[in-house]
N, C-alpha and C positions, 0 to 999 in steps of 0.2 A: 504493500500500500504506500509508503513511503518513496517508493524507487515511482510509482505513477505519479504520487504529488509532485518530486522534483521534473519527472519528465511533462509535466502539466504546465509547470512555472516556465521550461526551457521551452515550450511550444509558444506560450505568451510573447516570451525573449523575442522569439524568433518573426513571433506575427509584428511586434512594435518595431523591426528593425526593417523586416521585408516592407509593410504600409507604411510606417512614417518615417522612415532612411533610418530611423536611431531607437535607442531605449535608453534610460535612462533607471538607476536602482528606484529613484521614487517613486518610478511608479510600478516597477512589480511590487516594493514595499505595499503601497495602495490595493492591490488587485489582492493580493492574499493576505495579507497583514499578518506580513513575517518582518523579520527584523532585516536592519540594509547588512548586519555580518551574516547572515542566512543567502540573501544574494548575491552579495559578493561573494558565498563561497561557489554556489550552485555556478556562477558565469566562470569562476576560477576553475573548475574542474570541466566545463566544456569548454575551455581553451584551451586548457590540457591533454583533452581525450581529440580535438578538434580544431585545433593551432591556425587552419587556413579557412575558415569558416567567421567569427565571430571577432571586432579587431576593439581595443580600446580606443579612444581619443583625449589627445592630449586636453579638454574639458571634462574628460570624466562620462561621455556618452560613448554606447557600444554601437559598431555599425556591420554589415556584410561586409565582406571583405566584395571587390569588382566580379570574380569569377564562382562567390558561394552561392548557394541555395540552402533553403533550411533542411533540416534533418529529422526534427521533431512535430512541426506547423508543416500543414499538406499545403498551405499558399492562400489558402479558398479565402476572396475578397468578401463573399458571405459572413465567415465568423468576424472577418474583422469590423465590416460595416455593424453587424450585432450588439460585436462589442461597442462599438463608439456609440450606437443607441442607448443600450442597457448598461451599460458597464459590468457585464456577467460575459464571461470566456468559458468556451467550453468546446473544446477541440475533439474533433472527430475519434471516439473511442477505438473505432477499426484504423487508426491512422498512429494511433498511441500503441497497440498491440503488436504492431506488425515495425515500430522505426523505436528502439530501446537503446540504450549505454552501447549495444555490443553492435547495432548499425555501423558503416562508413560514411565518411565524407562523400557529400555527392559534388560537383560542380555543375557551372552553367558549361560547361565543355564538352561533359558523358551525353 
């Protein structure tokens, strides 16, 4: 259950950087109200596991790197408009099952 919650949080990550260029710790702090050393560890271990995917900025916002795609977030403009209605995220549970910790990078290249 734990290992979905983070890959829940890393799917959010991924939908705020794919629609709005960036993310930003505040606001997954907002969206789950977890603490910002909780996010920062979750984005520290998917740059770890995923190095050419997810990039810091020197202001402190996360952004794709030119050639990423997400990994955990399936794209779909749907959940995000959603989200920006409701402020409720909820990413496609067939899409969380099948893309886990032990996935690869994918690029816009493959």
């Amino acid at each position: 259950m734990a290992r979905q919650l983070v890959e829940e949080r890393l799917a959010f990550i991924e939908m705020l950087a794919l629609w709005q260029g960036e993310v930003r710790n505040c606001e997954v702090v907002k969206q789950f109200t977890i603490s910002r050393q909780q996010v920062y560890k979750d984005i520290s271990q998917y740059q770890a596991r995923y190095p050419a995917v997810l990039t810091k900025q020197m202001d402190g916002r996360y952004c794709f790197q030119d050639t990423a795609l997400p990994i955990f977030y399936d794209g779909d403009l749907d959940t995000y408009l959603h989200w920006l209605q409701t402020n409720e995220f909820s990413p496609p549970a067939n899409y969380l099952a099948n893309n886990t910790w032990t996935s690869y990078p994918r690029s816009k290249d493959d």
